[in-house]
C-alpha positions in Angstrom: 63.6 -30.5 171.2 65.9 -30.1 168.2 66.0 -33.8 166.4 68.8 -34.9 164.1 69.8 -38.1 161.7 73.2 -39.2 162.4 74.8 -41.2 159.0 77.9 -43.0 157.6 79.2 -40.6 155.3 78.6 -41.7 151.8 81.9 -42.3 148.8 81.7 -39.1 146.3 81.0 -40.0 142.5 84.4 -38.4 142.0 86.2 -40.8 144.6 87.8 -44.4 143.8 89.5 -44.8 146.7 88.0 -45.6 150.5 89.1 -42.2 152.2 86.6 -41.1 155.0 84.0 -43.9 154.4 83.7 -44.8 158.2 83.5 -41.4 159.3 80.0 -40.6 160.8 77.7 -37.2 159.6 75.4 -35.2 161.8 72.7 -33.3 159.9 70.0 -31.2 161.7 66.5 -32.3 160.7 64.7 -29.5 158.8 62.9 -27.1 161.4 60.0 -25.8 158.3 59.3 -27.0 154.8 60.7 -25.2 151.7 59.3 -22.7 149.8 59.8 -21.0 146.2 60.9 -18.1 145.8 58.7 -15.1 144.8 61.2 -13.6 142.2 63.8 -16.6 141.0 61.1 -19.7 141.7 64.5 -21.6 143.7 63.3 -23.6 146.6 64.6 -22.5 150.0 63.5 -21.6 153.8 64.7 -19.9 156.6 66.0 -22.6 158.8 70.0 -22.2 159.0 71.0 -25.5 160.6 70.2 -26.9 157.0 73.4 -26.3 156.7 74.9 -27.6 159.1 76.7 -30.8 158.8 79.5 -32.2 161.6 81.4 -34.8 160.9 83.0 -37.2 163.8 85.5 -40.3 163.1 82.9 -43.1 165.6 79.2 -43.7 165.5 79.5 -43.2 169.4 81.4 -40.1 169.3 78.2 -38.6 167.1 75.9 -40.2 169.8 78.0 -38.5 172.8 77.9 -35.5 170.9 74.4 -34.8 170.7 73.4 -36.4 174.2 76.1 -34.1 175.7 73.6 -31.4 173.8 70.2 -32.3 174.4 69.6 -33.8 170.9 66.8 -36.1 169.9 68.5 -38.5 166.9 68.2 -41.3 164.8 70.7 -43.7 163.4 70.8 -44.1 159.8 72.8 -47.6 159.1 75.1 -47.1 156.3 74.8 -49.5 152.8 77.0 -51.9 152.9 79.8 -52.2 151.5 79.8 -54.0 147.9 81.8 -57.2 146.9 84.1 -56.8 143.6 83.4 -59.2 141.0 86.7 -60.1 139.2 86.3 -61.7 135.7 88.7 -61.7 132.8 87.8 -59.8 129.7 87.4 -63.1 127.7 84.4 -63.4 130.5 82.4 -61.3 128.5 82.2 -63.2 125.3 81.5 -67.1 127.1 78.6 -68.4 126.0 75.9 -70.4 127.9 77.5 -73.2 130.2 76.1 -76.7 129.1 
């Protein structure tokens, strides 16, 4: 049976904003272990659902989705979300509080 890890998609290093954050990934789990190349040394197998990724806007529509296909998966709980700490600039030079 084919297993895969179903995750919240994670923010990009390049993105500020909260675009896509609660959509949902599917990734195949890899079917054999990589190998280095013979000639350029690059790591790499011949399992093509690597590559797959399907994205889906609910954890449940991901869970329909690969019931609905005979799927084994596991849930991977996203991180959660972090608080912003506001401080004013003069914040950074206060000294010890007596």
């Amino acid at each position: 049976m084919t297993e895969a890890r179903i995750r919240q998609r994670m923010k990009s290093a390049m993105q500020s904003g909260r675009y896509k954050e609660s959509a949902w990934l599917l990734e195949y789990e890899p079917a054999e272990a990589k190998k280095p190349d013979p000639l350029t040394g690059w790591a790499g197998s011949g399992d093509v659902r690597e590559q797959v990724r399907l994205g889906f806007p609910t954890l449940e529509a991901a869970k329909a989705y690969a019931e609905r296909h005979g799927l084994a998966y596991h849930v991977t709980p996203g991180t959660a979300a972090r608080s912003l700490k506001l401080q004013a600039y003069a914040d950074n030079f206060k000294g010890p509080e007596i």
